[in-house]
C-alpha positions as CSV (number, residue, x, y, z in Angstrom):
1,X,0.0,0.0,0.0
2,X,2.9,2.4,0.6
3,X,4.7,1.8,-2.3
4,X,1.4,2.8,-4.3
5,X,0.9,6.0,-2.3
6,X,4.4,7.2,-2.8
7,X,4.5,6.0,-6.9
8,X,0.8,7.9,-6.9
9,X,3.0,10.9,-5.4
10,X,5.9,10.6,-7.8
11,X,4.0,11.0,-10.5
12,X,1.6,13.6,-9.0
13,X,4.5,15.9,-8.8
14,X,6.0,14.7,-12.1
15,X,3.0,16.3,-13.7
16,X,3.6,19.2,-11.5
17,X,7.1,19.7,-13.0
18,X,6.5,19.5,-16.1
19,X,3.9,22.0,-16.2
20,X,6.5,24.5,-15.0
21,X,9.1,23.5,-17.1
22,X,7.0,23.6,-20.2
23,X,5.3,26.8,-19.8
24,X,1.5,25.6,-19.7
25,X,-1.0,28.2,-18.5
26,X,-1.0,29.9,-15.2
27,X,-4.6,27.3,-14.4
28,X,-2.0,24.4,-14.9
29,X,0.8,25.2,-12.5
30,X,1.1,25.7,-8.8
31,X,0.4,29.3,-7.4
32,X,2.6,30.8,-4.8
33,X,1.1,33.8,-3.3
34,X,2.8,35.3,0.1
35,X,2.5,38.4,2.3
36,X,6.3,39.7,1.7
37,X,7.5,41.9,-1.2
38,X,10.1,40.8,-3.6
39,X,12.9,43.1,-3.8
40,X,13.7,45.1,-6.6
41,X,14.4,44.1,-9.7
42,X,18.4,43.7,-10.2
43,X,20.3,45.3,-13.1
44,X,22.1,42.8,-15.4
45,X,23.7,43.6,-18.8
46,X,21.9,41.4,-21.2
47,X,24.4,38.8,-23.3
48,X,24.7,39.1,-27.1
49,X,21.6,38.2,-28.7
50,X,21.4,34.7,-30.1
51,X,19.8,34.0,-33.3
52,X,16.1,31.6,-32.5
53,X,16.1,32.8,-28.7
54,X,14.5,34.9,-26.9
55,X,15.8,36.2,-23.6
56,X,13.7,35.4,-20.5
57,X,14.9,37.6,-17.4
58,X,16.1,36.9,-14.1
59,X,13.6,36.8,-11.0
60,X,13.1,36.4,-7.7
61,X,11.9,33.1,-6.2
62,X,10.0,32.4,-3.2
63,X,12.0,29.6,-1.7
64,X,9.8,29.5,1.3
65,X,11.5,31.6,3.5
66,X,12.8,34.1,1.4
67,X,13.2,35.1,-2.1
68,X,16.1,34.3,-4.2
69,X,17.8,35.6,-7.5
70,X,17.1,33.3,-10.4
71,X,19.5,34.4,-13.3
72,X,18.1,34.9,-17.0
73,X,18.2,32.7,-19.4
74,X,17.9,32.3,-23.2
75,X,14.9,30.1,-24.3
76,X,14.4,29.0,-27.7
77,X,11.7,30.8,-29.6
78,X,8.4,29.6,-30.2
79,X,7.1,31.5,-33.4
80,X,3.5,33.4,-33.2
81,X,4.2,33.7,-29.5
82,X,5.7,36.0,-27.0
83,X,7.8,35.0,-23.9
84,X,6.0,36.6,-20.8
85,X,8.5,37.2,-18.4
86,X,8.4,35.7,-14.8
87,X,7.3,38.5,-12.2
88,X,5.2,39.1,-9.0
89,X,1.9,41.1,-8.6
90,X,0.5,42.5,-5.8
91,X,-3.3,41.6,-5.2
92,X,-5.2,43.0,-1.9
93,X,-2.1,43.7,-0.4
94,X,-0.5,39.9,-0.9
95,X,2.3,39.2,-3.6
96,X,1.6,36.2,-6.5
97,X,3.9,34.9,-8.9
98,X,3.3,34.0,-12.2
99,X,5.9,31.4,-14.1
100,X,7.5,32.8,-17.5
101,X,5.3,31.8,-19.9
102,X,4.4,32.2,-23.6
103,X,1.5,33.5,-25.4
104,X,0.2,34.1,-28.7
């Protein structure tokens, strides 16, 4: 019976992952919403551009404590669509993230 609960789990949260990592709509991936501000943005020189990507800027990331720098990245571009950068939003005085994501 364990090993079926925690194979249900693994692939509970494979599903999870991959919904992140493949840019699905905000209604497929996890929410994170907290009552503590990001800091500001930080300043970084963009690289070169590379020819099919698209740069995706750095964030911050709620790692459950605090928030943490992610560093940009280039992501491979998806044509008809735009890359919607990662970023917080304040709602009723809480902070939610949305993921980087693309959209026609």
């Amino acid at each position: 019976m364990k090993f079926r609960i925690s194979l249900l789990a693994i692939v509970l949260f494979s599903g999870l992952s991959a919904c992140v990592a493949y840019g699905l709509p905000a209604h497929a991936r996890g929410v994170i919403e907290i009552g503590v501000a990001p800091p500001p943005p930080r300043v970084v020189v963009v690289p070169e551009p590379r020819a099919g990507y698209v740069w995706a800027p750095g964030y911050w990331r709620w790692n459950g404590r605090s928030h943490e720098w992610v560093d940009g990245r280039w992501v491979r571009e998806r044509r008809g669509y735009h890359w919607v950068p990662a970023h917080w939003e304040e709602r009723h005085g809480r902070y939610h993230f949305e993921e980087g994501h693309w959209e026609r």
